[in-house]
C-alpha positions as CSV (number, residue, x, y, z in Angstrom):
1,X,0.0,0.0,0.0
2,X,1.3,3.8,-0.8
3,X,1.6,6.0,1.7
4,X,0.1,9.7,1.8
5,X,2.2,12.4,2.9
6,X,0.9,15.6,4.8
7,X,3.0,18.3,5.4
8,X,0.9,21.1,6.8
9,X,-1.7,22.5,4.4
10,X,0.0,20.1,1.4
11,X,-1.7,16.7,0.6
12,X,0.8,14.6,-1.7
13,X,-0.3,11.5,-3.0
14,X,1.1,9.0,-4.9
15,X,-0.8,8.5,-8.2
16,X,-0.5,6.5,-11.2
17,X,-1.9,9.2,-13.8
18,X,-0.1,10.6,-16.2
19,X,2.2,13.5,-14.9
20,X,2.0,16.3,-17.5
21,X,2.0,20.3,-17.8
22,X,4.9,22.7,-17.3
23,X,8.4,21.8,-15.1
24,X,8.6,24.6,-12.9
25,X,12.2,25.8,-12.4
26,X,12.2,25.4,-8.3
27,X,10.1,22.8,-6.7
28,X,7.9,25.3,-4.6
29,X,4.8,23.3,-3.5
30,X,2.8,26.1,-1.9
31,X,3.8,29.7,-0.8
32,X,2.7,31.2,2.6
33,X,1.0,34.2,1.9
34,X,1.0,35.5,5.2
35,X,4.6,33.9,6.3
36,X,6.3,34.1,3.0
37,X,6.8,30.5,4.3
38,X,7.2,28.3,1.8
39,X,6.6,24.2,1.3
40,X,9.6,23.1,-1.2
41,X,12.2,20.4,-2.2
42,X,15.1,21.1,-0.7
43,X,17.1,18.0,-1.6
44,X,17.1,15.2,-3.4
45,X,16.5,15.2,-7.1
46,X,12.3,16.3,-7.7
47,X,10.2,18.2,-10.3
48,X,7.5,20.0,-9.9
49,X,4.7,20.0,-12.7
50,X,1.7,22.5,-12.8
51,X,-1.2,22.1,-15.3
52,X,-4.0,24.1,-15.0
53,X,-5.3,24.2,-11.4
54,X,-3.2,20.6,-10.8
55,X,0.7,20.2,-9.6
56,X,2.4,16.6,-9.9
57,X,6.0,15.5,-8.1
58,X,8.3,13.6,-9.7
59,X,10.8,12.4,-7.4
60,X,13.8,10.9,-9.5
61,X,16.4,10.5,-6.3
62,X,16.1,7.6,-3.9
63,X,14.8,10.5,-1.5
64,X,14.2,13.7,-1.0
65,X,13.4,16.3,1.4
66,X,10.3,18.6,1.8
67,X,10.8,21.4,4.0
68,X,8.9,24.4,5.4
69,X,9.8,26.8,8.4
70,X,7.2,26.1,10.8
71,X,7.5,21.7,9.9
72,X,9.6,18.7,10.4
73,X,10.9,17.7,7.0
74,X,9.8,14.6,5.7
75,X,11.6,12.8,3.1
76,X,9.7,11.5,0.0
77,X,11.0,8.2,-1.8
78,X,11.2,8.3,-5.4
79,X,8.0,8.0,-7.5
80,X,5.2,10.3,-8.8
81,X,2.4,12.1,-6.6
82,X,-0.1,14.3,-7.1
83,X,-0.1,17.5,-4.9
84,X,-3.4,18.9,-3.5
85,X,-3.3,22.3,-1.4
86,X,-6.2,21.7,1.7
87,X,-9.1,24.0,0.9
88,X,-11.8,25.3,3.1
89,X,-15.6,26.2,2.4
90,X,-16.6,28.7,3.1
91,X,-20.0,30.7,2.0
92,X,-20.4,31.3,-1.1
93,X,-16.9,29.1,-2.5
94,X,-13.9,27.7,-1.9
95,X,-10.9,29.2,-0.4
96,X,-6.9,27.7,0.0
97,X,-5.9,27.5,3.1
98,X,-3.0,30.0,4.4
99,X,-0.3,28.2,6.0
């Protein structure tokens, strides 16, 4: 069984869909917009893919690292995962969470 990773307001699941859209040049997951805080791959070998409202992780290194500020790191073993960004409801629509 596959393993789902939290790490704060980031879900990242492994998935067997097809990873497509645009490498990103840093692997940035989610940005604090409060904080300036940010969720990203520090080490390891990973790219990040974002098409349309979706990102996908490729990790291509045994391991590798996800670090924020305010969490433990957690280290992600190599493989593809699909990242989703918590959400809350709220009247009238959906908002992101603010790490």
């Amino acid at each position: 069984m596959k393993t789902n990773y939290r790490h704060g307001d980031v879900l990242i699941i492994p998935t067997k869909k097809k990873v497509q859209g645009e490498p990103q040049k840093k692997a940035v997951l989610a940005l604090g917009e409060v904080t300036g805080h940010s969720h990203q791959m520090t080490s390891g070998k990973s790219t990040l893919f974002r098409f349309k409202e979706e990102m996908y992780l490729r990790v291509t290194s045994k391991r590798a690292a996800l670090t924020h500020e305010e969490h433990a790191k957690i280290e992600l073993p190599a493989g593809e995962y699909e990242v989703v960004i918590q959400r809350d409801y709220i009247p009238g629509g959906w908002t992101k969470v603010i790490d």
